[in-house]
C-alpha positions as CSV (number, residue, x, y, z in Angstrom):
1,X,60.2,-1.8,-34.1
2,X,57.8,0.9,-33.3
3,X,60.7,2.9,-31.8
4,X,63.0,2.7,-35.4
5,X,59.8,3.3,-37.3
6,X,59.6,6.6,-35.1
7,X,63.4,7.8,-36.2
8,X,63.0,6.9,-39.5
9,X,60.1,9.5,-39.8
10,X,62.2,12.4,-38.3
11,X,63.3,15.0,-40.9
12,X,64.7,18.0,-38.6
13,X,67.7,18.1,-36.5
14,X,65.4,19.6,-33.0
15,X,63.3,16.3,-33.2
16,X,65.9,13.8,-33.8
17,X,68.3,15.8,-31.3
18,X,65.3,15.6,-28.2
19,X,64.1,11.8,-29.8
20,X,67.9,11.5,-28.4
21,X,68.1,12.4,-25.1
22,X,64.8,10.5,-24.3
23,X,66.9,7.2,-25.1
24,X,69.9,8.7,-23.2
25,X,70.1,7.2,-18.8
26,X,70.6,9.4,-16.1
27,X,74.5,10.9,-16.6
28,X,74.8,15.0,-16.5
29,X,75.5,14.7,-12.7
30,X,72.1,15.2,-11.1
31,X,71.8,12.4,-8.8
32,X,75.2,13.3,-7.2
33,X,74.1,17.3,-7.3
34,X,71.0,16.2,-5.2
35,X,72.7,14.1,-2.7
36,X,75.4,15.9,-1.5
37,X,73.4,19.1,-1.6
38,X,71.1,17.8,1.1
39,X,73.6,16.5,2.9
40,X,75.7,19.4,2.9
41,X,72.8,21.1,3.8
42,X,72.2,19.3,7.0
43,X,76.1,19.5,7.8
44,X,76.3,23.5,8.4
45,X,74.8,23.9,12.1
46,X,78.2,22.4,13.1
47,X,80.0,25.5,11.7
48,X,77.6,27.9,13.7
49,X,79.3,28.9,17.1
50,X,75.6,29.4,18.3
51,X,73.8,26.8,16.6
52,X,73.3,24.0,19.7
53,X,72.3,24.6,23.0
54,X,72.5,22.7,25.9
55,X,70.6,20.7,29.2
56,X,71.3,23.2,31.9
57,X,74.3,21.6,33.6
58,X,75.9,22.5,30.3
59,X,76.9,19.2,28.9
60,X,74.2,17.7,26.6
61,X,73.4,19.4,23.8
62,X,70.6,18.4,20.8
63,X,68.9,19.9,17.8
64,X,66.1,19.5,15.0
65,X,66.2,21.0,11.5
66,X,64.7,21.3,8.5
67,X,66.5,21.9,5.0
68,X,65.4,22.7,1.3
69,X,67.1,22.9,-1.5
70,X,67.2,23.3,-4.7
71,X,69.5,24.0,-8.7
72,X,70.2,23.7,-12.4
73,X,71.9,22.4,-15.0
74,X,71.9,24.0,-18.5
75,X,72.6,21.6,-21.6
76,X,76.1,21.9,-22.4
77,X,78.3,18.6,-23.1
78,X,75.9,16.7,-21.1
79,X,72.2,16.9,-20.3
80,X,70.6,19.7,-18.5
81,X,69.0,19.3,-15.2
82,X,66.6,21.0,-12.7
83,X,67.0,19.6,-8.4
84,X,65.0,20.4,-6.1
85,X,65.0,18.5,-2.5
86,X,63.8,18.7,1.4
87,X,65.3,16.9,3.9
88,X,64.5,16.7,8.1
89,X,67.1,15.5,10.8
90,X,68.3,15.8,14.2
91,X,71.5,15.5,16.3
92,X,72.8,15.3,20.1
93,X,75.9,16.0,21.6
94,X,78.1,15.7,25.0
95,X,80.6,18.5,26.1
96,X,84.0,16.4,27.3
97,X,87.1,17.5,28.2
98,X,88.2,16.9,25.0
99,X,85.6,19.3,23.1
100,X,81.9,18.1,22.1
101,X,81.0,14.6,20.3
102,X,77.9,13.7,19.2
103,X,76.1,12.4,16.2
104,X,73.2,13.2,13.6
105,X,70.6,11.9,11.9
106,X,68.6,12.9,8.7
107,X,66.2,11.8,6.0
108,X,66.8,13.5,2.9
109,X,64.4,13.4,-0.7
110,X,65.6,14.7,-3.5
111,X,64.4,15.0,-7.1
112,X,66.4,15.1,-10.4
113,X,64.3,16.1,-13.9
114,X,66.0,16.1,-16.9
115,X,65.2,19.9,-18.6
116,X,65.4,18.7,-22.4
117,X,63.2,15.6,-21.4
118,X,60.5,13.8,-19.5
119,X,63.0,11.5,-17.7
120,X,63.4,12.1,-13.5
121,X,65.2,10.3,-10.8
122,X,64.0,10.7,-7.1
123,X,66.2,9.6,-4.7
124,X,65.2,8.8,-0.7
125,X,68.4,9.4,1.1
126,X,69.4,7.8,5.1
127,X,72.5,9.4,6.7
128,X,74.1,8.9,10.4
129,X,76.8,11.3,10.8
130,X,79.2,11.4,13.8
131,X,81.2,14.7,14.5
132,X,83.4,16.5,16.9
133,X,83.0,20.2,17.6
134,X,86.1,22.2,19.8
135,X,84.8,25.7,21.1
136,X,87.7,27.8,23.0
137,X,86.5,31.6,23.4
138,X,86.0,33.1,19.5
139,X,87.8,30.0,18.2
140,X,85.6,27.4,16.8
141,X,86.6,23.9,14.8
142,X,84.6,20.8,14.1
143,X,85.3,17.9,12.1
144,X,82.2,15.4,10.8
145,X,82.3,12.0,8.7
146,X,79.0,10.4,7.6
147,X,77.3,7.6,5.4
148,X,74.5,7.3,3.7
149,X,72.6,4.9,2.0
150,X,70.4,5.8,-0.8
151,X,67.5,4.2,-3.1
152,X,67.2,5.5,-6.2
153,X,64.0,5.5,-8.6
154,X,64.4,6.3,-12.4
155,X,61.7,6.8,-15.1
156,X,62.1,7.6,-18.5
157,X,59.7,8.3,-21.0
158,X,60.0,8.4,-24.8
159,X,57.1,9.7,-27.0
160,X,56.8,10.3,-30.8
161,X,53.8,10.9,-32.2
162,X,51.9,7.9,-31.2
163,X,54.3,5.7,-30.1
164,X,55.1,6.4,-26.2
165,X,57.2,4.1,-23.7
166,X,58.2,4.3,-20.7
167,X,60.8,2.6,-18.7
168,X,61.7,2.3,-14.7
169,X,65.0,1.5,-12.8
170,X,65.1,1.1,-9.3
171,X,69.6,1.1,-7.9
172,X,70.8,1.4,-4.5
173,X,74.0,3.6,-3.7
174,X,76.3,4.6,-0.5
175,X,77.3,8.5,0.2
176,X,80.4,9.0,2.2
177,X,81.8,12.4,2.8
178,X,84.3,13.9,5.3
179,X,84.4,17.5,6.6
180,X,86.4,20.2,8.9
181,X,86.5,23.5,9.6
182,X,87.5,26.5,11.7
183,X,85.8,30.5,12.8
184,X,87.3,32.9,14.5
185,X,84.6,35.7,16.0
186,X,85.6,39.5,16.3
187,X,83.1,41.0,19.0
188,X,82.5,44.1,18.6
189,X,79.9,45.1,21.0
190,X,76.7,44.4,19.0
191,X,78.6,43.7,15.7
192,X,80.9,40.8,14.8
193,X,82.7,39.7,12.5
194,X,83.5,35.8,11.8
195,X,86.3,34.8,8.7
196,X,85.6,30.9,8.4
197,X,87.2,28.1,6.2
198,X,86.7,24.9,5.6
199,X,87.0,21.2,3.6
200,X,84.9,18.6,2.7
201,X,85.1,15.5,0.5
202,X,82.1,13.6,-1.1
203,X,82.2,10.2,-2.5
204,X,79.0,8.6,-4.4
205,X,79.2,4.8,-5.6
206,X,75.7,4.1,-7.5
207,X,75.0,0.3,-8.3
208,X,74.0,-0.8,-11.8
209,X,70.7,-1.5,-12.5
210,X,68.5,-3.0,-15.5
211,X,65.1,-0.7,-16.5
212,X,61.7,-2.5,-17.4
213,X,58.9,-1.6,-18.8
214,X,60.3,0.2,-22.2
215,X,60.2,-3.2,-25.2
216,X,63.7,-4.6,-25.5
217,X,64.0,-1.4,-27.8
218,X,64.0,1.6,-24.8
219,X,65.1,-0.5,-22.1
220,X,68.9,0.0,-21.1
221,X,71.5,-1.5,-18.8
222,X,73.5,0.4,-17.1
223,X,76.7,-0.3,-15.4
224,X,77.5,0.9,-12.0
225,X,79.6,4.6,-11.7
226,X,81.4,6.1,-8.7
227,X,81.7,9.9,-8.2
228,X,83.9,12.0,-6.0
229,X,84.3,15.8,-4.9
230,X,86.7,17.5,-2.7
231,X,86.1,21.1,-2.1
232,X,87.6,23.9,-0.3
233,X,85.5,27.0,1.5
234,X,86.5,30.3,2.7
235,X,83.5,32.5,3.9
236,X,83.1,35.8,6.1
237,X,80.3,36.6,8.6
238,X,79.3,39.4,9.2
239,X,76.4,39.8,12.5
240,X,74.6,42.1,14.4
241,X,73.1,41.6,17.7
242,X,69.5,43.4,18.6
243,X,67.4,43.3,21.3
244,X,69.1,42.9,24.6
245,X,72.5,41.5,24.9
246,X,71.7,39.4,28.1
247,X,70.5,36.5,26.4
248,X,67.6,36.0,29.7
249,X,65.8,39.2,28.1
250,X,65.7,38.0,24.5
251,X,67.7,38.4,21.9
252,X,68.1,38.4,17.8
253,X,70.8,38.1,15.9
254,X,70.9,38.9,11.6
255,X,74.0,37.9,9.8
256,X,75.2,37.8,6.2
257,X,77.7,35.4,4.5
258,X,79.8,35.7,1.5
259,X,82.7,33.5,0.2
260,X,83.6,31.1,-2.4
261,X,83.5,27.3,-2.7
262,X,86.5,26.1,-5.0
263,X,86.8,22.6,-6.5
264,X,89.9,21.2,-5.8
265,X,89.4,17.7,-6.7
266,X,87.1,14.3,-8.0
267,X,85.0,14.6,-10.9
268,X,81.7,12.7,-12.3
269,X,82.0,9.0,-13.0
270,X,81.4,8.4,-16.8
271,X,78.3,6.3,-17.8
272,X,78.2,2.9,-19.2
273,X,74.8,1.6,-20.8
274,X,73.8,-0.8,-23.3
275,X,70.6,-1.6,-25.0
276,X,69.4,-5.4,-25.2
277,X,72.1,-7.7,-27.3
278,X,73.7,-3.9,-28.3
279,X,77.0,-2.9,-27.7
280,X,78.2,-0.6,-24.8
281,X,78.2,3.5,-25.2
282,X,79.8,5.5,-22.8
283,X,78.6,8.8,-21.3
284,X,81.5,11.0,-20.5
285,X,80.8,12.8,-17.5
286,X,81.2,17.0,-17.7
287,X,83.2,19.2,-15.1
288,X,81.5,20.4,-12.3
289,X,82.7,24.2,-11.8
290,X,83.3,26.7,-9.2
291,X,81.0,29.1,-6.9
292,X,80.6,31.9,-5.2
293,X,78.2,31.9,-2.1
294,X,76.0,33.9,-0.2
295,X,73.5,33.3,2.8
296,X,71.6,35.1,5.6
297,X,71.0,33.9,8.7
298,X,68.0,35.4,11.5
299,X,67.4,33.9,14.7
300,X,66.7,34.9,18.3
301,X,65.8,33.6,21.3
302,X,66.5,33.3,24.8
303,X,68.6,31.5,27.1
304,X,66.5,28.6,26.8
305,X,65.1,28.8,23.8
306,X,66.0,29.7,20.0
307,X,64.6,29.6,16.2
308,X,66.2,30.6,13.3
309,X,66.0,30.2,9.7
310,X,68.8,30.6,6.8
311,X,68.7,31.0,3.2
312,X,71.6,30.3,0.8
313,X,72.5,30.9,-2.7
314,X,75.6,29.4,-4.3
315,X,77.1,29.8,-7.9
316,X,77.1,26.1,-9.4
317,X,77.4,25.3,-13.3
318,X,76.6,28.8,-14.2
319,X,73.2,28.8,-12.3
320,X,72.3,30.1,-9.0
321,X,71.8,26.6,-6.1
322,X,69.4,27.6,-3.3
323,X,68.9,26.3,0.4
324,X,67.0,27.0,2.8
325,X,67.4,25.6,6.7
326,X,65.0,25.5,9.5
327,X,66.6,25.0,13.5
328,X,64.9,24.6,16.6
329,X,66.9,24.3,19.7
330,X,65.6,24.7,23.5
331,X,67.4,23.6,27.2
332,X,65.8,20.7,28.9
């Protein structure tokens, strides 16, 4: 075939080593990087004491956001990766006796592009969430679960000298995760301080799919893979109020958060794939490491009425993640 004509011709180890990964599926961990990224992304007004306000007999409250994200990947036993991603959502809440429950939801896009290659996987992501949020004084604690489904588009593209392919899969997939935490707030007149921690769990079951397009000689198979992450959180805020401290008159509010995330459990699913009447290979998923993170948070408003914005970085496979999040809240 065109394609074993193309090896055949390779005589240095760079060519035949990036001929490779253009034959290689999706497997470094990118899909499940943009997913839960987003997601997490969307989760985090729940942990903010003074992220939803409400109607003005005080039980009903509601929000809209915006998110953004974005990180890498650098080759090491698997492929490297670059994500990038934007998502928009909304929730709505009611104050019982019992603390606040409400629910969310949030479309979330998210790209995956291979750094050593042409291939990319964009994903289009729909999750309903359903959470319960306890405020008593400087004590907060919420708890979330949500599920997602996802549709996933993959394109690879292999090109040597003048022969050029390129293949498509289309595979659905469900995103599950779990979540809780707790804040305490220290006033201190206009300064605060706010120790947090938290846990959540992720779970990501992909569907196999068959590519076409690519001649019997690109096209793969690939099986279906389920991935998992638990993590723990610990994080301190630190704020400062200017502006008036009556919220009537106006207010904003800057704060800065540092902590770590920590793994404590899951790991990748392996991938399975297999060329036309070819035997099975298996992909064998890398470990996902550790992080420390950082974000600041500005927003103001009034009684009725807030914006804010926050930025985030977080240490993940020896890169720097980013977010970004857009809220809008006002009282009806």
């Amino acid at each position: 075939t065109d394609i074993a004509n193309a090896y055949l011709g390779i005589n240095d180890g760079s060519t035949l080593t990036a001929n490779l990964r253009q034959m290689l599926p999706d497997h470094a961990g990118g899909t499940f990087e943009a997913v839960t990224a987003g997601s997490r992304a969307t989760a985090r007004i729940l942990s903010d004491p003074n992220g939803i306000y409400r109607t003005k007999d005080g039980r009903l409250g509601f929000w809209l956001q915006q998110v953004a994200f974005g990180s890498a990947k650098s080759v090491g036993s698997t492929a490297s990766y670059d994500i990038n991603g934007w998502g928009a959502g909304g929730g709505v809440e009611y104050l019982t006796d019992l603390g606040a429950f409400g629910g969310s939801l949030a479309y979330i896009h998210g790209s995956d592009s291979s750094g050593s290659s042409n291939n990319a996987v964009d994903s289009d992501q729909y999750e309903l969430a359903a959470h319960w949020r306890g405020q008593w004084g400087p004590l907060l604690a919420f708890a979330r679960l949500s599920a997602a489904t996802i549709n996933f588009a993959g394109t690879r593209h292999f090109e040597n000298g003048d022969v050029v392919r390129t293949t498509n899969g289309k595979w659905d997939g469900k995103l599950y995760s779990a979540t809780a935490g707790a804040s305490y707030q220290l006033q201190f007149n206009r300064f605060s301080l706010r120790p947090a921690v938290g846990i959540d769990y992720y779970r990501l079951k992909e569907d196999g799919y068959a590519e076409a397009g690519g001649g019997d000689a690109f096209n793969l198979t690939v099986l279906g893979r389920t991935s998992d992450e638990t993590t723990a959180n610990g994080t301190v805020t630190a704020g400062y109020d200017f502006g008036s401290l009556n919220p009537v008159d106006g207010w904003v509010r800057l704060e800065l958060e540092g902590g770590r995330r920590q793994i404590i459990g899951g790991s990748l699913g392996d991938t399975t794939a297999y060329f036309k009447d070819g035997d099975q290979f298996t992909l064998v998923s890398e470990d996902r490491t550790n992080g420390w993170t950082g974000r600041a948070r500005l927003y103001g408003g009034t009684d009725t009425f807030r914006i804010g914005g926050e930025f985030g970085a977080e240490e993940q496979q020896d890169h720097v993640a980013i977010s970004f999040r857009a809220t809008v809240n006002f009282v009806l």
